[in-house]
N, C-alpha and C positions, 0 to 999 in steps of 0.2 A: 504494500500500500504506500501510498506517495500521498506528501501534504503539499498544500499550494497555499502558499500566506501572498494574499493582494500588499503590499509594500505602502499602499495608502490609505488604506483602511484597517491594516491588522486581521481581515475577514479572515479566516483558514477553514479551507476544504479540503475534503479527502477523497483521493480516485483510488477505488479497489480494486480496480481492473488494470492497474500499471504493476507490472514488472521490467524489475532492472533487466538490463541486458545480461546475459550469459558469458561469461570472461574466456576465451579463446583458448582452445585447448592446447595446453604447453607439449612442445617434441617433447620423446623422451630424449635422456641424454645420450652423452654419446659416448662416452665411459663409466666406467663404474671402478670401484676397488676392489681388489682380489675379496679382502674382509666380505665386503657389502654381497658379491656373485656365490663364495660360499655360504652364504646365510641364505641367500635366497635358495640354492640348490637344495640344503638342509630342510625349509620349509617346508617346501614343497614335494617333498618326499624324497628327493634324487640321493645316493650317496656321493662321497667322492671317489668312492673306489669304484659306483659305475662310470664314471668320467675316466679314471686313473684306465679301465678296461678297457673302453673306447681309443682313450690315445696307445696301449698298448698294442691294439688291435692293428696300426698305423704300418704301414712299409714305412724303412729307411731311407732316406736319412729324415722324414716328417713325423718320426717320431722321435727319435729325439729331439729337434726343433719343439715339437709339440710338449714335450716335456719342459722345456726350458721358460716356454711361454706358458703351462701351467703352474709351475713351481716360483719361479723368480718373476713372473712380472706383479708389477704394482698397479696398475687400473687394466681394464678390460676393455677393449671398441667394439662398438654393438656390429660394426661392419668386418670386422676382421675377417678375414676366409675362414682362417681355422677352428676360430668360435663359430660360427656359420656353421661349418662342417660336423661341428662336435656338437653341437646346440641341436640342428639337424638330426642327428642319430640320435642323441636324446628323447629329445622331444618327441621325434618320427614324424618328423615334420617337414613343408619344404617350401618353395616358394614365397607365394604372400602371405599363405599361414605362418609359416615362420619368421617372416616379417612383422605380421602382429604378434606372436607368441612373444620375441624379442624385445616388441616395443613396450610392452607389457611386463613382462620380467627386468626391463633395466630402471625402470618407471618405479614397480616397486620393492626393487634391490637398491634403489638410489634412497630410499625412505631410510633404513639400515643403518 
């Protein structure tokens, strides 16, 4: 509801059929912290050992790569290939679904 006060008479009316606008929906972001991605995986049921399987799963030399970027990195890109690729097998997801699943997960892994 919205008040309207006339500025020369002090009169004030009230319209109940006004709402505010709706505030534009924020991207998610575009990284996250290793911290924030395992809590989220935690949550929502995943282990890290099904992750740890997945990158074991990996021909060389992208597995170890893949290990280097699961153990030692400090934030996550929602675009990365190889999160893409491991997110993907996770989730068993692909495309735009995994597009949203992502946008979603870093959304509320960024709350964390």
């Amino acid at each position: 509801m919205r008040k309207i006060v006339d500025v020369r008479t002090g009169f004030v009316t009230e319209d109940p059929t006004w709402q505010p606008e709706p505030l534009p929906p924020q991207p998610p972001p575009a990284a996250i912290t290793r911290r924030q991605l395992r809590l989220w995986l935690v949550r929502h049921g995943y282990t890290l050992a099904q992750v740890e399987a997945l990158i074991d799963a990996l021909p060389e030399p992208q597995r170890t790569e893949a290990r280097i970027e699961w153990q030692d990195a400090t934030q996550y890109e929602r675009g990365h290939p190889l999160l893409r690729q491991l997110a993907g097998q996770l989730l068993d997801l692909e495309g735009a679904a995994l597009d949203t699943a992502l946008d979603q997960a870093f959304t509320q892994a960024a709350r964390y």
